[in-house]
N, C-alpha and C positions, 0 to 999 in steps of 0.2 A: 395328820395322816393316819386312817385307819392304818391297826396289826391287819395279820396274816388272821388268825383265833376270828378277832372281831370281823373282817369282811364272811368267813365261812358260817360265823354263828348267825347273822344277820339274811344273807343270799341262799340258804340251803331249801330254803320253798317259796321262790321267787323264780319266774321267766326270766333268762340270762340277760333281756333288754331294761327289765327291770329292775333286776339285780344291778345293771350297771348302772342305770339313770341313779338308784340309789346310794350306791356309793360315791357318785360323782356328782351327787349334790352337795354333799360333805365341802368338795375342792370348788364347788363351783363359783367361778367371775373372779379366782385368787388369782390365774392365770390367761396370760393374752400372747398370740400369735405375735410374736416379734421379728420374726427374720424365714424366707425360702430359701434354702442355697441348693443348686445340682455342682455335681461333679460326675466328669465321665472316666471309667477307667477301659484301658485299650487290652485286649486279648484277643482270642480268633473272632471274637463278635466286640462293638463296645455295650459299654451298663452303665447306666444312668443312677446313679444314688443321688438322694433327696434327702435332705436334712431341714427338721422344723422346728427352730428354737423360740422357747415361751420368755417373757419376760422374766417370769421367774430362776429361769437360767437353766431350767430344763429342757433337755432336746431328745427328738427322736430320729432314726433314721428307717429307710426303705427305699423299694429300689424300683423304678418302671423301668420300662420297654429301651435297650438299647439297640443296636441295630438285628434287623434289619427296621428296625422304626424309622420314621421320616418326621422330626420336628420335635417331638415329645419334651428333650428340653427346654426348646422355648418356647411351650406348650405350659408348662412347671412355670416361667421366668414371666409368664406373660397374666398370670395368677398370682403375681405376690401381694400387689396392690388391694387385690381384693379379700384374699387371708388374715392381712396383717389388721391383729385388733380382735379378732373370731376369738372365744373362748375354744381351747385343742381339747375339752373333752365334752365337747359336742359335735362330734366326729359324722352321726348320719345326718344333724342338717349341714353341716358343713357338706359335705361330698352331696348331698342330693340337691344343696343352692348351688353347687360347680354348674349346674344345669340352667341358673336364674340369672340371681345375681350379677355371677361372675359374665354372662353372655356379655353385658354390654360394655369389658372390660378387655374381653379379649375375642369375642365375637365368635366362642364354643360354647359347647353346649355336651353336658353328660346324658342326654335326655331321649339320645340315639337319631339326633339331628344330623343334617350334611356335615355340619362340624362338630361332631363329635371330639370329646379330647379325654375316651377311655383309659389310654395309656396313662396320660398326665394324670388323672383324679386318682388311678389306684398306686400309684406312687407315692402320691400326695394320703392317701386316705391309711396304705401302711404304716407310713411314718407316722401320724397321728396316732396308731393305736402300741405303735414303742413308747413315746411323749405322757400318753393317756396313762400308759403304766407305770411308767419312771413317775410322773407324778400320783397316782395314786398308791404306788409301793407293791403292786401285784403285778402276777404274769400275764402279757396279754392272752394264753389261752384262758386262765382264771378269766380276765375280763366277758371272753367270749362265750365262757357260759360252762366252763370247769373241762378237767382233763377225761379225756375217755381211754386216753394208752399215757406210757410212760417214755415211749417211743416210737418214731415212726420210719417205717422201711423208705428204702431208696433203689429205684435203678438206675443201671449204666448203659450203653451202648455199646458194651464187648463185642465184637463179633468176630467170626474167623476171617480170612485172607481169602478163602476161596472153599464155600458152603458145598462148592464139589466135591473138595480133596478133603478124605475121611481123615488123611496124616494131618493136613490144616485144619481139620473141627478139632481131631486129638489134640493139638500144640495148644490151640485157644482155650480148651477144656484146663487144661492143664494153667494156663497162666491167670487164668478168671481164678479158679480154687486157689491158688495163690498169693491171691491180691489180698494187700495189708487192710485193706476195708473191709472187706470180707461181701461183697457184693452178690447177693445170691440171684437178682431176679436184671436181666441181663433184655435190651429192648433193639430189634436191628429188622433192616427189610431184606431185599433179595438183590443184592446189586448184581447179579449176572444178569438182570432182565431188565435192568436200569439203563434208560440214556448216560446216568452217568459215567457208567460201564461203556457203555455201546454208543460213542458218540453219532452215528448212522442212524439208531431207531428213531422212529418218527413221534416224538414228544407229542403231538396232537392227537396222536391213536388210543386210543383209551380197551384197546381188546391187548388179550393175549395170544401167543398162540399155543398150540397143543402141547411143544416142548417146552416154552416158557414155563407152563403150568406142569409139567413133570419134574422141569427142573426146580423150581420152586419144591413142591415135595419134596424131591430128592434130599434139596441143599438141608431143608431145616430137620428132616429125617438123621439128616448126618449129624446135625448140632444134637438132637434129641440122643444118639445113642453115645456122643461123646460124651454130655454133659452130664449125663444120669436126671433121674426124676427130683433129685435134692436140691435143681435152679429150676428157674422155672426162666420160658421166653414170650417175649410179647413180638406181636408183627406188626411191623411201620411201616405205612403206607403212607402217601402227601396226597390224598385228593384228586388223585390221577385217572382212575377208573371207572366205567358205568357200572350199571346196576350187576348185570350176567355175569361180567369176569371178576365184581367183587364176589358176587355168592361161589361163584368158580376158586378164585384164593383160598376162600374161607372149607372147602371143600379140600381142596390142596395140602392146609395145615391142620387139619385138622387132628390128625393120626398123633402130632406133636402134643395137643392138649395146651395152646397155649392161652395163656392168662387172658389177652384179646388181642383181636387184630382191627389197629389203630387206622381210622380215617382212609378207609378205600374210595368214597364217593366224594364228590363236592362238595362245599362248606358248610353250605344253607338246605335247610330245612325242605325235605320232599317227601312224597310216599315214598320213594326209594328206599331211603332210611329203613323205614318201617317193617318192607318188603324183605329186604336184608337180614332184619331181624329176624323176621316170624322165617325164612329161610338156611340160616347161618345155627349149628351146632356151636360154632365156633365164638364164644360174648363179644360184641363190636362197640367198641371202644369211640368217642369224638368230644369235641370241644374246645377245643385250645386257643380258636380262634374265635368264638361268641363272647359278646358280651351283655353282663346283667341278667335278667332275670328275663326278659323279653326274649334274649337269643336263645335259653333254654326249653321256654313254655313248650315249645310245638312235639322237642323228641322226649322230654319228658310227659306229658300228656298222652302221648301218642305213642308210648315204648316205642321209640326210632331212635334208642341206643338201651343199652347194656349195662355200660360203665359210662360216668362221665367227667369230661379232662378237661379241664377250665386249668387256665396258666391267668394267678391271680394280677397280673400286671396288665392282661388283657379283662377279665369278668367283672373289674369293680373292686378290687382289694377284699380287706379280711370280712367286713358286714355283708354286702352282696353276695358274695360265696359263698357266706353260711347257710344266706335264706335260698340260695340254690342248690346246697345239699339235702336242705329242709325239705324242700319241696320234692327234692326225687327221692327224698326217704318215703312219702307219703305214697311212693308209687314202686318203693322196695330197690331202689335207684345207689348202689355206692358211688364214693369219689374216686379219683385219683389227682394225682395234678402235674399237666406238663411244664416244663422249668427249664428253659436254655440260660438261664441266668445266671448272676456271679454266686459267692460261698455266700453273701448276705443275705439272695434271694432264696438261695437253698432254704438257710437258717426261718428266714421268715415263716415260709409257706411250710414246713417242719410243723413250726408253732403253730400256725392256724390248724394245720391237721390233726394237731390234737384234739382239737376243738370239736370235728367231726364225728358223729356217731358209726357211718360205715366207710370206712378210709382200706384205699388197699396199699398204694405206694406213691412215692414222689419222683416224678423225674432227675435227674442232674447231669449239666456237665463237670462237674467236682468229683472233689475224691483221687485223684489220680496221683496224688503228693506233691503235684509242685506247686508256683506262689498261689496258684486259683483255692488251694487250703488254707492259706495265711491272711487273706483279706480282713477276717474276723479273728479278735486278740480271745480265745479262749480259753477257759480254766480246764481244760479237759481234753481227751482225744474228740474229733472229730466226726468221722464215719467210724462206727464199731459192729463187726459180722453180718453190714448190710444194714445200717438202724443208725438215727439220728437221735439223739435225747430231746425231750420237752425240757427246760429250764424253768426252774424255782426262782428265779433273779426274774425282779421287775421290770417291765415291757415285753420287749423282744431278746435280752438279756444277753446279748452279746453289743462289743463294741466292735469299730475300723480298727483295722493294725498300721497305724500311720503309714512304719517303713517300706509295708511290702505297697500300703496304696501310692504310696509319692513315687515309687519308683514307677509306677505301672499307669501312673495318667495321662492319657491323649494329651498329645502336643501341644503347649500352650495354658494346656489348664493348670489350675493351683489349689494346691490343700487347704481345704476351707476353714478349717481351725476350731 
């Protein structure tokens, strides 16, 4: 097993693919894919963790898609036949044969075919690069090509009770700067103009109307003078709106200055996008739901985004996502990354973002101090003033916290051991 000294004196003018090919020549054919196991654990969504033990008795873990996913773990369960025996640290043919190979074992395909099984390979392809690490004795950011920060920011979804009432943006003001994580950069839409809110409004209407659109101002105007300039807010939108009433939104917050305003149009790829752009003061934020490298080409090539949000359980895991920051760096493009997932997925997507040269923040539902903290057995606090640490420990450098997972897994399941 390479030192720490010898992997840096050897990779310091080496391309990170290269760097890693060579050090994992060193390990290579010592180790074989022995075992897939998932386990789902139950919270307000469920998470799928994926564990990949090598013969050598080394394992990694990671986490794909749990609900609202459809299948994903027996997506993982129906791939193990074809796994078992692969050398774990040849991690990009392994996930780009998930597309070959493996088709005629479970009849998917990563390749962006009708059966696609993107969830299941970036599940599969994180925990390979934990595995990759533990056995080569480095961090998987190290593996991916060395650290650019020492930490990476996080936000939450704090919002106030009612973006009307200035005494409810006060109370929220107050309880955000309070909070033991110290969370500065806070991400929420407008639920007074929400169906959620308004069970009446007509879900298929994609306009606003003229008080919508003031109240919207209003409400985030209210957030902007409770909260002072020292948070900063992002605007959440689902994919609900055309072209007019997004650049209308974006007009709306704009007085707020916020960091961006996430996914106002539809999923895929249109001039709209575009139009948005070159219209919108306001940076417009999407991706969460692309995957690869194929789903980004058109708004990266085409500035038809701003920032972009790839949610690694969805885009291809930690290799894929790199070469897609890659490529929007080439076109002056930062990351960010959306994250409904458990503390594992937090922790993961952390590390990879080290990895990244223009990184602004990581989504999370975490943080909030109950067991959703405890999933991973840490040497250290947590969330600290809005910031997640990169880890010097090999892989992904945290482990499962048995107790808190046994108590908290979907009915039926069992601790994988």
């Amino acid at each position: 097993m390479f030192t720490r000294r010898q992997f840096l004196s050897t990779a310091a003018a080496l391309p990170f693919m290269a760097r890693y090919h060579r050090l994992a020549a060193a390990e290579k054919g010592r180790a074989k894919i022995r075992d897939v196991q998932t386990m789902m654990l139950q919270g307000s969504r469920t998470y799928t963790l994926v564990k990949i033990t090598a013969d050598s008795g080394h394992y990694g873990i990671g986490e794909a898609y749990g609900s609202p996913g459809v299948g994903v773990r027996e997506q993982i369960d129906s791939l193990k036949p074809w796994l078992a025996g692969k050398d774990p640290l040849e991690i990009d043919m392994i996930y780009t044969s998930l597309g070959a190979g493996s088709a005629s074992l479970s009849g998917a395909r990563t390749d962006g075919s009708a059966h696609s099984l993107m969830r299941a390979a970036s599940g599969i392809e994180m925990a390979l690069w934990d595995l990759a690490g533990k056995i080569l004795g480095q961090p998987t950011t190290v593996l991916l090509g060395g650290r650019f920060r020492d930490k990476v920011r996080v936000y939450d979804h704090a919002a106030p009770r009612n973006m009307l009432d200035k005494a409810s943006c006060r109370e929220w003001a107050q309880k955000v700067k309070a909070d033991p994580a110290g969370f500065t950069c806070h991400k929420f839409g407008f639920p007074h103009t929400s169906a959620e809110k308004d069970p009446g409004r007509d879900r298929s209407n994609r306009l606003l109307s003229v008080r919508e659109l003031i109240n919207i101002r209003q409400g985030f105007e209210n957030c902007r003078e409770a909260i002072g300039w020292d948070h900063d807010i992002m605007v959440h939108c689902h994919w609900e709106y055309d072209l007019r009433t997004s650049i209308q939104i974006a007009e709306a917050v704009e007085s707020i200055k916020p960091v961006w305003l996430e996914d106002p149009l539809h999923v895929d790829y249109s001039d709209s996008w575009k139009r948005l752009c070159a219209s919108s003061r306001v940076p417009i934020c999407m991706g969460e739901n692309l995957t690869r490298r194929q789903g980004f080409k058109d708004f990266i090539i085409n500035q038809a985004a701003d920032i972009l949000h790839p949610d690694l359980r969805n885009s291809g895991g930690f290799l894929e996502t790199k070469r897609i920051a890659d490529m929007a760096d080439v076109f002056g493009l930062p990351m960010a990354t959306h994250n409904t997932g458990s503390q594992l997925n937090t922790w993961a997507t952390c590390q990879w973002a080290g990895s990244i040269r223009d990184f602004i923040a990581c989504e999370t539902v975490t943080g909030k101090g109950d067991w959703m903290d405890q999933v991973l057995a840490l040497d250290g606090p947590y969330i600290q003033n809005g910031f997640l640490r990169i880890t010097e420990k090999p892989g992904l450098g945290a482990d499962l916290n048995p107790d808190t997972v046994k108590a908290r897994l979907v009915p039926g399941e069992k601790w994988w051991g």
